[in-house]
KEVEX-917950 format. One record per residue: x, y, z of N, C-alpha, C in turn. Coordinates in pm, whole numbers, padded with zeros to 5 digits, always signed. Atoms other than C-alpha are relative to their C-alpha. Last residue first. Example, Ala and Ser with C-alpha at 12.3 -4.5 7.8 and 13.67 -1.06 7.14 Angstrom:
<sites>
-00082-00119-00006+01367-00106+00714-00077+00109+00073+00089-00119+00000+01230-00450+00780+00090+00120+00000
</sites>
This chain:
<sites>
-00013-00051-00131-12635+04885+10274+00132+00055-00020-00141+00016-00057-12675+04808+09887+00033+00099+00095-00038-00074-00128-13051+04788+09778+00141-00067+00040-00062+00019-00131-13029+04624+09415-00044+00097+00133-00129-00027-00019-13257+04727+09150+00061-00058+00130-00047-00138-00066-13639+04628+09155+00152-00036+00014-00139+00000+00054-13760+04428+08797+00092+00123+00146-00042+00148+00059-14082+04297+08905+00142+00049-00022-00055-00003+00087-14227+04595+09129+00121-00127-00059-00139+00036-00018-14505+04496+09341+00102+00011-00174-00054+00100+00086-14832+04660+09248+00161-00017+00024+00016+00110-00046-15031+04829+09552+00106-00110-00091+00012+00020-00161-15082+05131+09414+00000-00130+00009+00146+00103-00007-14990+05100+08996+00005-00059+00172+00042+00149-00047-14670+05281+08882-00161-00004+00053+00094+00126+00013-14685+05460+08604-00063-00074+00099+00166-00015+00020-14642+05764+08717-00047-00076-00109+00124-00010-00124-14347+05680+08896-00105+00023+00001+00120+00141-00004-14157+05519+08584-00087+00052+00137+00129+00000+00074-14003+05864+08426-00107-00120+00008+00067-00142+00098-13643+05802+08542-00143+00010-00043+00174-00035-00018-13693+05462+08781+00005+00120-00101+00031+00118+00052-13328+05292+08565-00194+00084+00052+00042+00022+00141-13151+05618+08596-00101-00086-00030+00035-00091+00005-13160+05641+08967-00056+00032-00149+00160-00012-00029-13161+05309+09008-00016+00133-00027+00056+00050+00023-12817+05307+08820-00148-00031+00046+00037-00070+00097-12671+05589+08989-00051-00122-00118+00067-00078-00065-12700+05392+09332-00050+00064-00105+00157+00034+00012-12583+05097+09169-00091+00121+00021+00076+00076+00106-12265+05263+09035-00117-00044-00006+00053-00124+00070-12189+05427+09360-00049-00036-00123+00141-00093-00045-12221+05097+09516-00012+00100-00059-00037-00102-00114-11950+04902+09328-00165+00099-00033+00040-00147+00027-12135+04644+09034+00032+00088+00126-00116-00091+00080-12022+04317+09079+00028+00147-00035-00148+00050-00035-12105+04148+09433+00051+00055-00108-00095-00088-00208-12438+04409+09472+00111-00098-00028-00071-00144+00021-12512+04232+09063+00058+00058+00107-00099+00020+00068-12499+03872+09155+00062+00129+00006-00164+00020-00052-12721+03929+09432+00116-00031-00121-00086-00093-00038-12980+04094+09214+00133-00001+00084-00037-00094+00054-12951+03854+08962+00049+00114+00096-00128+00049+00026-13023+03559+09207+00062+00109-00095-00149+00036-00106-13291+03722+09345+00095-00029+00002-00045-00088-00069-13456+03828+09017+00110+00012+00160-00079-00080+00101-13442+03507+08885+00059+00161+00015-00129+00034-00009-13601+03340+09193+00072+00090-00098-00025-00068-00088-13902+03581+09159+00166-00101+00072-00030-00103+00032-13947+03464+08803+00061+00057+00135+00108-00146-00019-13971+03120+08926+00065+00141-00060-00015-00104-00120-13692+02904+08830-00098+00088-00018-00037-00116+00070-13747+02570+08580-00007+00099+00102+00089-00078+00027-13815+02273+08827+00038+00088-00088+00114+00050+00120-13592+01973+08897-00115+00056-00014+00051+00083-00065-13257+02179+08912-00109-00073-00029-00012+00183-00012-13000+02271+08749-00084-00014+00143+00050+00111+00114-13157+02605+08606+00067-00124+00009+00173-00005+00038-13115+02880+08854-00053-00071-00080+00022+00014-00104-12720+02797+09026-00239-00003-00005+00034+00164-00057-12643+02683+08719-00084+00032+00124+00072+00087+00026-12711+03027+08577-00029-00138+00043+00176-00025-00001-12572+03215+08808-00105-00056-00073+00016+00042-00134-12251+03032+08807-00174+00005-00006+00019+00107+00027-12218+03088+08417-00044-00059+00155+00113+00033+00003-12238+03404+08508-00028-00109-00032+00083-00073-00106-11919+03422+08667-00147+00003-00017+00163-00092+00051-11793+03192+08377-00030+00084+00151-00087-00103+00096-11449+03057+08514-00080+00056-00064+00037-00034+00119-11636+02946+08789+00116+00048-00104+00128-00126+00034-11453+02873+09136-00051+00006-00156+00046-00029+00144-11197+02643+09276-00130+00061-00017+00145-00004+00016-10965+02702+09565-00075-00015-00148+00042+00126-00031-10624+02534+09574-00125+00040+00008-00038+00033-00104-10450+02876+09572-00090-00166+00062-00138-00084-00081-10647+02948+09261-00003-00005+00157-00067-00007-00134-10833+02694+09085+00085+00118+00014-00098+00000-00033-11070+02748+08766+00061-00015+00130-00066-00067-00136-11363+02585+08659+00148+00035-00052+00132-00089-00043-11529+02528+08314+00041+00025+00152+00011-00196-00067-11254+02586+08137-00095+00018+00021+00065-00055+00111-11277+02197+07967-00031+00140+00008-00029+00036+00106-10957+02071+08091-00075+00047-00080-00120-00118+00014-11020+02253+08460+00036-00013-00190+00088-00139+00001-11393+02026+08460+00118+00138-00010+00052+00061+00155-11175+01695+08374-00043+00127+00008-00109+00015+00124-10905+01800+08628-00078+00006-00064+00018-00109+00007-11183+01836+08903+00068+00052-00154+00117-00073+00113-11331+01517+08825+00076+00155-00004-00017+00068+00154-10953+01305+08884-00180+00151-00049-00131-00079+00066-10919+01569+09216+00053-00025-00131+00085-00126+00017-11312+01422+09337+00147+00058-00094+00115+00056+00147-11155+01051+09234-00047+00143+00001-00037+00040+00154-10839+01103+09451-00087+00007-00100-00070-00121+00067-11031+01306+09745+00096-00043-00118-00139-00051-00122-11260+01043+09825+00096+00074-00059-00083+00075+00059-11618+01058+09698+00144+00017+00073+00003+00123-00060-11905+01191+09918+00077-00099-00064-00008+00073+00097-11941+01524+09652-00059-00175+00057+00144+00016+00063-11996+01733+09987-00055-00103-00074+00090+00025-00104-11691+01559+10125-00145+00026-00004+00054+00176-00025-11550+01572+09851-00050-00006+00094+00059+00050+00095-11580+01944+09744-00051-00142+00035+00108-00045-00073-11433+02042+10142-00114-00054-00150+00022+00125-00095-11133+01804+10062-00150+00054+00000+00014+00152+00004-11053+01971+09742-00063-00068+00081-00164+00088+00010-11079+02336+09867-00048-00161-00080+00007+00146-00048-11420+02533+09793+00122-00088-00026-00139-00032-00122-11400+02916+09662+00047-00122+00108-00179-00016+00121-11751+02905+09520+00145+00017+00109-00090-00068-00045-12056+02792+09728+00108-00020-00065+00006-00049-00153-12405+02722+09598+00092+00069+00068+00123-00115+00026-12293+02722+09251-00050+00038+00112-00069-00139+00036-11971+02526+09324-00084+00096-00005-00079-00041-00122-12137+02225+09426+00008+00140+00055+00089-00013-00075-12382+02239+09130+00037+00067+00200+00047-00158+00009-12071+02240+08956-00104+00066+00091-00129-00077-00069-11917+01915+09171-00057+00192-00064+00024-00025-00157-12282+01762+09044+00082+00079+00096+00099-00055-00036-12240+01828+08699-00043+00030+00161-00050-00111+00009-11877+01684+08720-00084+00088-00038-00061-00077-00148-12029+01381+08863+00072+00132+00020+00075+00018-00143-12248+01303+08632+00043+00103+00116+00132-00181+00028-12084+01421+08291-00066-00019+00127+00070-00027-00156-11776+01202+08432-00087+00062-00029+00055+00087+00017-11549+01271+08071-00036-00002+00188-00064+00037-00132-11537+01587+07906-00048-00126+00077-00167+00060-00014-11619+01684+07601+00104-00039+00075-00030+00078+00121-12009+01677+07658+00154-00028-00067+00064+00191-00101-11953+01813+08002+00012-00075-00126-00075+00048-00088-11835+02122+07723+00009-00083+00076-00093+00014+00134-12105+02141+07472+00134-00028+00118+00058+00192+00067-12407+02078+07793+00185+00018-00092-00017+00162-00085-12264+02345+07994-00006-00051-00103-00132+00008+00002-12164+02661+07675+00029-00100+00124-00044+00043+00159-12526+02577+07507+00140-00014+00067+00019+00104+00037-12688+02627+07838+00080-00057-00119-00019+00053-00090-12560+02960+07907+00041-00172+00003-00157-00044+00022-12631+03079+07533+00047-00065+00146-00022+00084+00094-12983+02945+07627+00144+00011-00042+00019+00139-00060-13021+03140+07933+00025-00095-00093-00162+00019-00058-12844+03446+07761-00038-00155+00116-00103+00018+00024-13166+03422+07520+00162-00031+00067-00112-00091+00050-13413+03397+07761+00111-00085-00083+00008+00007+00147-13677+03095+07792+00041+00162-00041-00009+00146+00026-13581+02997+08143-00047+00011-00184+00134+00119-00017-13543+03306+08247+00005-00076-00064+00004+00106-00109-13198+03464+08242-00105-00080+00034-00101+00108+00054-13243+03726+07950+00006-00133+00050+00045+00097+00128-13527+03859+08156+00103-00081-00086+00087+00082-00072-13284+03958+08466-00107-00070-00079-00091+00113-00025-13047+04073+08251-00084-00126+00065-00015+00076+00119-13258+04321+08111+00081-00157-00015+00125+00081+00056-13362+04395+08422-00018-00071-00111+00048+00128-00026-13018+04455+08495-00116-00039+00006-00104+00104+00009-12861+04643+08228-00051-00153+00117-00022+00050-00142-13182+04921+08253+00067-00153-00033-00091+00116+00010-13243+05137+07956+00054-00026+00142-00134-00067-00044-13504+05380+07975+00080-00117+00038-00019-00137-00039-13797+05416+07724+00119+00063+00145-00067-00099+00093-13776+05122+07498-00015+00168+00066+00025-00182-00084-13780+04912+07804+00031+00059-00110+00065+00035-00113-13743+04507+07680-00077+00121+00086+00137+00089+00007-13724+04546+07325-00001-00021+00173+00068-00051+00053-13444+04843+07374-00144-00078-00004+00022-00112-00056-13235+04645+07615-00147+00069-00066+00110+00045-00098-13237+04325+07450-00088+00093+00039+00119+00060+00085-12971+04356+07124-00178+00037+00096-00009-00086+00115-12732+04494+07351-00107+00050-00062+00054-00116-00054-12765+04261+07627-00063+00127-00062+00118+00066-00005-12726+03968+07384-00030+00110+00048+00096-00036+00173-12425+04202+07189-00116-00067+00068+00055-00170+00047-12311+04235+07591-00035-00024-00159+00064-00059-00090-12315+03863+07643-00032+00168-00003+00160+00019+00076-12164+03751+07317-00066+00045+00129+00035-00065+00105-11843+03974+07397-00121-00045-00018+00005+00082+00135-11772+03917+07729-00085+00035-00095-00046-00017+00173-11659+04175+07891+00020-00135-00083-00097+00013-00041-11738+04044+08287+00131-00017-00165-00090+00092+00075-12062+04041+08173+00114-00030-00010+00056+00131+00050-12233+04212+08459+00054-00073-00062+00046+00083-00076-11967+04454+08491-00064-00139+00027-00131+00099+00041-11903+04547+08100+00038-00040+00169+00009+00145+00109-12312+04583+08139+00164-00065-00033+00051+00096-00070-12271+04851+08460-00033-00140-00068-00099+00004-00140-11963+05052+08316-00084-00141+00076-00073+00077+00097-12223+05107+07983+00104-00082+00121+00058+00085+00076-12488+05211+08159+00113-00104-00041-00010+00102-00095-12227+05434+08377-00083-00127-00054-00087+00067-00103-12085+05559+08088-00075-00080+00066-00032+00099+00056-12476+05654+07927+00157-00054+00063+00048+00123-00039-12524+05818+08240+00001-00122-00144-00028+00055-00088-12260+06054+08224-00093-00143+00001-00147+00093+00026-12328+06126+07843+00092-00100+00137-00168-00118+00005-12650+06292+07916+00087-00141+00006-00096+00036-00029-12983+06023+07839+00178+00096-00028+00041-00079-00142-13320+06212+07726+00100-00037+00084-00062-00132-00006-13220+06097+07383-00014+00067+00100+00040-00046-00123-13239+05705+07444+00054+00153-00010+00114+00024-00006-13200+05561+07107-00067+00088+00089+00015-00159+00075-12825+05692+07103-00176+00032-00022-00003-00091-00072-12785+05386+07366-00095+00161-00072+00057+00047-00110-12832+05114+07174-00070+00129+00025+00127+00029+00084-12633+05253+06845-00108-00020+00110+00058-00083+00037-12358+05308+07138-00112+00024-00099+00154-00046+00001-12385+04998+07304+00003+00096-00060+00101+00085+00054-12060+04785+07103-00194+00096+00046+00012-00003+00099-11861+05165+07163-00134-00142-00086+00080-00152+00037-11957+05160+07527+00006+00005-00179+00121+00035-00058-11835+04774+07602-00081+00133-00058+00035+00083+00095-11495+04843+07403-00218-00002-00024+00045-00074+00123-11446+05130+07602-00013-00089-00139+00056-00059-00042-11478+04918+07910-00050+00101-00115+00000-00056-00119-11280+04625+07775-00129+00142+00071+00001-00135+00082-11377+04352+07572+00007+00103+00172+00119-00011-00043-11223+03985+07725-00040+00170-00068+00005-00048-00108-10919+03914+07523-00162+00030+00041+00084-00107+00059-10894+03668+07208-00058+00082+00162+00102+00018-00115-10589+03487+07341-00085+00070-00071+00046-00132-00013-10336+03429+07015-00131+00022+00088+00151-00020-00103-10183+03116+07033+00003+00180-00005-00006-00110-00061-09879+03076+06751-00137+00043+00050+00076-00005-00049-09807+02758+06522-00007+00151+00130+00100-00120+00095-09518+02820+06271-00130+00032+00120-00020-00091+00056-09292+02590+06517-00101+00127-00044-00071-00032+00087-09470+02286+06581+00036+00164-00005+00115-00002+00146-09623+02199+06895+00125+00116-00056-00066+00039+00069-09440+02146+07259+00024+00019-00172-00127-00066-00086-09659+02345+07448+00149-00058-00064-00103-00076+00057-09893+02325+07173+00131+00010+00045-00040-00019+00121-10152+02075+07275+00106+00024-00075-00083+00130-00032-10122+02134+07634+00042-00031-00097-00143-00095-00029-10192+02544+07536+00087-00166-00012-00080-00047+00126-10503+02379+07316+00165+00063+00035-00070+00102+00075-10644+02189+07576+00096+00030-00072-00095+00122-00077-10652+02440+07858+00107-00050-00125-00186-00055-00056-10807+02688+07613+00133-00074+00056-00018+00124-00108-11097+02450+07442+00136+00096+00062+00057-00039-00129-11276+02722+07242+00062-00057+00126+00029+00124-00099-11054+02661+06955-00080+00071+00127+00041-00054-00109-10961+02846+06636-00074-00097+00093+00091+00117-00093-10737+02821+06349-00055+00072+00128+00015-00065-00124-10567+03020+06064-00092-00044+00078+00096+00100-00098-10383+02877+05799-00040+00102+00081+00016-00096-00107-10177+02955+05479-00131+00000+00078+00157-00058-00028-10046+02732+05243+00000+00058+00077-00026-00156+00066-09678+02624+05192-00168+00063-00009+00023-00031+00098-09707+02354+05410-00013+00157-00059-00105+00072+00119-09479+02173+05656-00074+00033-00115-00116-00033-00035-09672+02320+05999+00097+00011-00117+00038-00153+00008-10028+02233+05879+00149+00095-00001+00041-00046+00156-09886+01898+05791-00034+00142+00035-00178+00068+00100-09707+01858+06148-00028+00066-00153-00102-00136-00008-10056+02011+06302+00137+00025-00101+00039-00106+00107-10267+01737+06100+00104+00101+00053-00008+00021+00160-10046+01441+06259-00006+00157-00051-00131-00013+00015-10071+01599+06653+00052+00007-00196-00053-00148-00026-10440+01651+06608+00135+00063-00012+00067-00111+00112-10538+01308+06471+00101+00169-00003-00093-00149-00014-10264+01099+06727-00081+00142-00130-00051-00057-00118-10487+00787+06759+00068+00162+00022+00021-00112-00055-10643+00752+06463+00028+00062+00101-00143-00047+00102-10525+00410+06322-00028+00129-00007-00096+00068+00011-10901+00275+06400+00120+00099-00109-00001+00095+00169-11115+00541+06462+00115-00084+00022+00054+00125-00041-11182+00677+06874-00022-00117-00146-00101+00075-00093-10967+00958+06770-00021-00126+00039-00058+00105+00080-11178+01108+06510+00068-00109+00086+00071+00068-00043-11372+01322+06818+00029-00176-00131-00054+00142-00080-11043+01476+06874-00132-00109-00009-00044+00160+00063-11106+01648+06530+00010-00092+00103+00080+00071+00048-11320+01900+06733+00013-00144-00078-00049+00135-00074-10973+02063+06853-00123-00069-00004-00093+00132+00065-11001+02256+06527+00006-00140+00088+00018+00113-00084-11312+02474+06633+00112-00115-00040+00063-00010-00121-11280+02664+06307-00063-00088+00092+00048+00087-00052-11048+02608+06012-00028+00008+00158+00018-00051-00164-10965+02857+05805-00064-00100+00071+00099+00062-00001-10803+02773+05480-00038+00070+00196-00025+00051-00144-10554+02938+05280-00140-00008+00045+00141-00059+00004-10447+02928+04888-00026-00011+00174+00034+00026-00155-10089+02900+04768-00163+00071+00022-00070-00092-00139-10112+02983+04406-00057-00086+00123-00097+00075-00080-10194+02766+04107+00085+00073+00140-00096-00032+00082-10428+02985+03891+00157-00080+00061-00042+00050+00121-10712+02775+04046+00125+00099-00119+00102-00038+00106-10623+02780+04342+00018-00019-00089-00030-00091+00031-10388+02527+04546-00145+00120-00102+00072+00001+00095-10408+02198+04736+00031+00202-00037-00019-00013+00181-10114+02078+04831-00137+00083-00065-00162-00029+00010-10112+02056+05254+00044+00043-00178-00031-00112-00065-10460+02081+05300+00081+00041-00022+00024-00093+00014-10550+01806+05064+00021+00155+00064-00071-00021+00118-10295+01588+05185-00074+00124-00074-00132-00048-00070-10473+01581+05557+00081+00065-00190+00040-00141-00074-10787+01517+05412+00127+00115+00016-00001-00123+00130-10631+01282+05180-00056+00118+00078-00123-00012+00082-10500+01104+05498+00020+00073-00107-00030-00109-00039-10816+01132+05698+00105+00051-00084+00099-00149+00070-11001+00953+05409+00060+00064+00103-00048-00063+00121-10714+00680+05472-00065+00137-00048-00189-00037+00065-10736+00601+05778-00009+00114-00043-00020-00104-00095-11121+00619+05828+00142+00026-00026+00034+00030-00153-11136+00322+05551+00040+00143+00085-00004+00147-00017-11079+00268+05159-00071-00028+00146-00090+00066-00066-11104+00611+05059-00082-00139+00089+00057+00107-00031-11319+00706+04758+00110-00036+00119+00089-00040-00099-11215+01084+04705-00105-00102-00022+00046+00112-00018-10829+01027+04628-00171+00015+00083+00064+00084-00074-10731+01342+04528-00048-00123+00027-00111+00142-00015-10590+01425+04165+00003-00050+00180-00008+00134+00125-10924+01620+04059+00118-00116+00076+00007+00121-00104-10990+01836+04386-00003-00141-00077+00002+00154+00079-10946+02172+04240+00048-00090+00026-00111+00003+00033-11002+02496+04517-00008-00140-00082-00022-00055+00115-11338+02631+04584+00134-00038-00101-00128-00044+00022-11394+02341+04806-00027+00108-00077+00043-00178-00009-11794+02278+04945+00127+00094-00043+00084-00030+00068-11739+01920+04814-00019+00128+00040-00021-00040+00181-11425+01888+04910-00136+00011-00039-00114-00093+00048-11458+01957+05312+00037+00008-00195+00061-00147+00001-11793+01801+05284+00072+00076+00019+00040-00060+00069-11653+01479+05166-00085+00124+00032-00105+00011+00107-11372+01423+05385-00128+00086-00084-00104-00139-00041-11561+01497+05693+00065+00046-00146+00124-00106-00033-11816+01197+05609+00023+00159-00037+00040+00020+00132-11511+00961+05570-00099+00119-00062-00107-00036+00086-11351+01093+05875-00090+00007-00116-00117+00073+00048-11678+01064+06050+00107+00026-00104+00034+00123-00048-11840+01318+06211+00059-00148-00018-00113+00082-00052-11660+01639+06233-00141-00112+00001-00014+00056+00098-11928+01881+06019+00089-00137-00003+00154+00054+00056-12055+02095+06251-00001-00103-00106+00115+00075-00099-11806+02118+06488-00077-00018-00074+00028+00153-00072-11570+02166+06221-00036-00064+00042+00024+00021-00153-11645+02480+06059+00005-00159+00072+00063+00120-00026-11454+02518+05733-00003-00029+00179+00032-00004-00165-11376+02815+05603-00019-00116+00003+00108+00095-00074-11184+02820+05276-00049-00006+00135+00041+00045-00168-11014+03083+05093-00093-00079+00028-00140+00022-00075-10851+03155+04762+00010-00023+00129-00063+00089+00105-11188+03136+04477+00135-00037+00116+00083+00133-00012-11300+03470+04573+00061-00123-00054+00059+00043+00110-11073+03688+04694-00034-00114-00038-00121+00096+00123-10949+03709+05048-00100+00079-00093-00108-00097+00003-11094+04014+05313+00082-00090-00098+00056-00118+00093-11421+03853+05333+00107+00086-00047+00069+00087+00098-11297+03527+05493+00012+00145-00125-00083+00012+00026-11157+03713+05762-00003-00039-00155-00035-00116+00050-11478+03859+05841+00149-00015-00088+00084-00105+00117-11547+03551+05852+00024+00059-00084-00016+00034+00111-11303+03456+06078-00052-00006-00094-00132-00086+00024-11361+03734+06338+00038-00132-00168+00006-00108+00097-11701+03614+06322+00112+00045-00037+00065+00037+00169-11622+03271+06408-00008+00118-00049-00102+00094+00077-11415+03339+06695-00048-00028-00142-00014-00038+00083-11631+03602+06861+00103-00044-00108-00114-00075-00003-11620+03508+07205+00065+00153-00105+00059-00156-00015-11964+03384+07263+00116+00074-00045+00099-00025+00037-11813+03031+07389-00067+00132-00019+00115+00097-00059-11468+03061+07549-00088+00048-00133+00128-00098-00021-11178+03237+07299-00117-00101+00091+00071+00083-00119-10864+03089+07165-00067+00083+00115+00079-00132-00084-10733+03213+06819-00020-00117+00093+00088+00103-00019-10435+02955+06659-00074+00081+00121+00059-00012-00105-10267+03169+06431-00079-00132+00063+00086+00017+00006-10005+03036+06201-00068-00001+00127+00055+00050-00127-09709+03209+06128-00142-00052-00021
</sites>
């Protein structure tokens, strides 16, 4: 079989292949990241063989035109072998990146072609795509050997095992309140994986004396936080594969104010007519940055909301925006008993600091 992982941004797609990496011997595996390296066929060609471990003598590595350098590309995958002559296997990350070959002469069908060869060789493969939509449309028909594997969101005891190192920092912390720590970050992040390792990572440099999920969240989110940049990285890379970047910025923007918005009620904001708003919505469902249910559409990031909703506009967000928009995020994910024992934890040992008169920058939800 050949996997084909599929994971949003942050997911853990690359590391898992890596790690994968690390588990051949040397000399019998290839990674090859695509996005970083898809530019032109010709281009593509030679930095897939030049970084080969595998022997690249009876290749053709002058090709004539885009064609053709996909063609040995393609041939190399399908024949090439180590050097004692064994099947050898390749990992190829971000695959649906080749669509950017497409616009070559005699390139039309890139993705379909290479699958066929991936499908018809005695090698051994394992692929990965951020693009979900694309990749099911992709397949739904798609060769045989091929086989989607979802990379799942992390669950609750996932979330506690990534903080424990974190956590164990904090020895004045009983085991109940690490849980709920942990209960209130696979909340917030709605178990995603690069979001809790950012959280992770944060906690300690932001309060090394009592760990608090949403203040930490709430710095992350400023305009020169890490999970603000991770944010940013998973708009722009997506709009960027999608086509309308205007107007399917603006339908998000939509959405960020108010989620849960029918077709007609989008256009009418939008001011387009409900054929052309139902052509952008498609483009923004193709790249998983919305989803519909029952004809409503909403984020498929939850924080991805919160961020648009604090960084498309034409100012960077006050600190005291950032907190507002955090803490309403959190009262809609975090159930009340949770917050309640979260401030409780989060002031432990801060009242004789505080400072008469000094407004507190990072204050917890109040939930009536």
């Amino acid at each position: 079989r050949i996997p084909v992982m599929l994971g949003t941004c942050g997911t853990g797609k690359t590391s898992l292949l890596l790690r994968l990496r690390e588990q051949y011997a040397s000399g019998t595996v290839q990674h090859i990241d695509v996005e970083r390296c898809a530019t032109t066929p010709e281009r593509f060609l030679d930095a897939v063989i030049g970084s080969s471990p595998f022997p690249v003598n009876s290749h053709n590595l002058s090709p004539a035109n885009p064609r053709e350098a996909f063609k040995t590309f393609t041939v190399f995958l399908d024949t090439a072998r180590t050097s004692d002559g064994k099947p050898c296997t390749f990992l190829l990350d971000e695959i649906l990146e080749l669509r950017t070959f497409e616009s070559f002469p005699g390139l039309r069908h890139v993705l379909r072609e290479l699958l066929e060869v991936l499908n018809d060789s005695a090698n051994h493969f394992a692929l990965t795509t951020r693009y979900v939509r694309r990749a099911h449309r992709l397949l739904r028909d798609g060769p045989s050997r091929l086989e989607i594997m979802h990379i799942p969101p992390l669950s609750m005891s996932d979330v506690s095992e990534v903080l424990s190192p974190t956590l164990s920092e904090y020895k004045q912390l009983a085991e109940n309140e690490r849980n709920d720590i942990a209960s209130t970050v696979h909340a917030l992040t709605n178990g995603h994986a690069g979001y809790v390792r950012i959280l992770e990572e944060s906690m300690v440099r932001i309060d090394a004396r009592s760990p608090d999920p949403i203040s930490t969240l709430t710095a992350l989110l400023a305009p020169d936080g890490a999970l603000s940049a991770a944010c940013r990285f998973s708009y722009e890379s997506r709009l960027q594969r999608a086509r309308g970047y205007g107007a399917l910025k603006a339908i998000l923007d939509i959405l960020g104010q108010n989620e849960g918005l029918t077709l007609t009620q989008i256009s009418n904001q939008l001011h387009r007519t409900p054929g052309s708003t139902k052509d952008y919505l498609s483009w923004l469902e193709d790249v998983d940055l919305i989803t519909s249910h029952q004809k409503h559409y909403s984020f498929t990031d939850p924080l991805l909301r919160v961020w648009v909703r604090l960084h498309c506009h034409t100012m960077p967000p006050e600190q005291d925006d950032v907190v507002r928009e955090v803490q309403q995020y959190a009262a809609e994910r975090i159930p009340k008993e949770e917050a309640s024992q979260a401030l409780a934890y989060s002031d432990t040992g801060k009242e004789d600091q505080a400072v008469p008169g000094e407004h507190k920058q990072w204050d917890i939800i109040e939930i009536d």
